[in-house]
N, C-alpha and C positions, 0 to 999 in steps of 0.2 A: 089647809093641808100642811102637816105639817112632817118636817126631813131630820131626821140624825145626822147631826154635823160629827163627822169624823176629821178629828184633827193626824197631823204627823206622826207615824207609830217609830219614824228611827229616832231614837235617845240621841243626849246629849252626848256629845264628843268626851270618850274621855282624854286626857291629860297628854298621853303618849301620841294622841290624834292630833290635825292642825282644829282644832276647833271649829274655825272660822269659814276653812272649807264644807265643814259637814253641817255647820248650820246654815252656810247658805243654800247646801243640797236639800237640806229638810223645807228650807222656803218657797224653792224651784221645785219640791214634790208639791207642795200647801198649792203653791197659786195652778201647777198642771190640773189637780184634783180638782179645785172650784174650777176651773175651766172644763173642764169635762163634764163636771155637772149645769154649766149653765152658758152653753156655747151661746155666743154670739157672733154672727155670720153677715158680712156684709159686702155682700154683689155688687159692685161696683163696675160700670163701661164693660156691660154686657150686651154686644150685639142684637139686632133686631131680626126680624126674619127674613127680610130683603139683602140684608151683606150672608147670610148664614153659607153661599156657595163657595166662600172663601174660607169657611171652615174644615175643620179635618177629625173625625171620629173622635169623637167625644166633647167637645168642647159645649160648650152651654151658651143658649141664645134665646131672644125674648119673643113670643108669638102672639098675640093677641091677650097681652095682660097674664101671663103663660110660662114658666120658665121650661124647657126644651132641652133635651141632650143630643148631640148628631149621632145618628144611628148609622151603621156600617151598610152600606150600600145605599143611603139617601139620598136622594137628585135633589138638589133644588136648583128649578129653573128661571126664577126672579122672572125680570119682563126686557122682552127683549123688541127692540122697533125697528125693520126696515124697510127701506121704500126702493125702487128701480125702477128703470125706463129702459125701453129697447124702441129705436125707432120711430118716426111720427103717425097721427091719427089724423084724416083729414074724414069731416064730415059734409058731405053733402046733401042738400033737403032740396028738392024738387017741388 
């Protein structure tokens, strides 16, 4: 496949301009452009779905090899363990 490479369309600076500014603005247009045409995106310490109830609408978290955005009004209820006692058991067998 092949792409039309479109270069910088503002001209050189002329003479009454500082130059140097506008060719650095023509460079910082050059590298936005190729960036836009060839993003590169890198997710880094992305929660998992077990911490996700510590999120807050919208943030992005991992589900099963899965990437996830928190959606407004989502529960997550992770796992939750308790145990109690109230007074003794006595058994008797006859």
């Amino acid at each position: 496949m092949t792409r039309k490479i479109v270069r910088s369309i503002i001209p050189i600076a002329p003479l009454q301009y500082d130059s140097a500014y506008v060719n650095q603005l023509a460079r910082s247009l050059d590298n936005f452009i190729d960036e836009q045409r060839n993003p590169i995106v890198n997710l880094s310490n992305i929660p998992n779905e077990s911490l996700a109830n510590g999120l807050i609408e919208g943030d992005l978290y991992e589900a099963n090899g899965f990437l996830k955005i928190v959606r407004a009004n989502e529960v997550f209820g992770g796992t939750h363990l308790g145990t109690t006692a109230v007074g003794t058991v006595t058994v008797v067998i006859s």
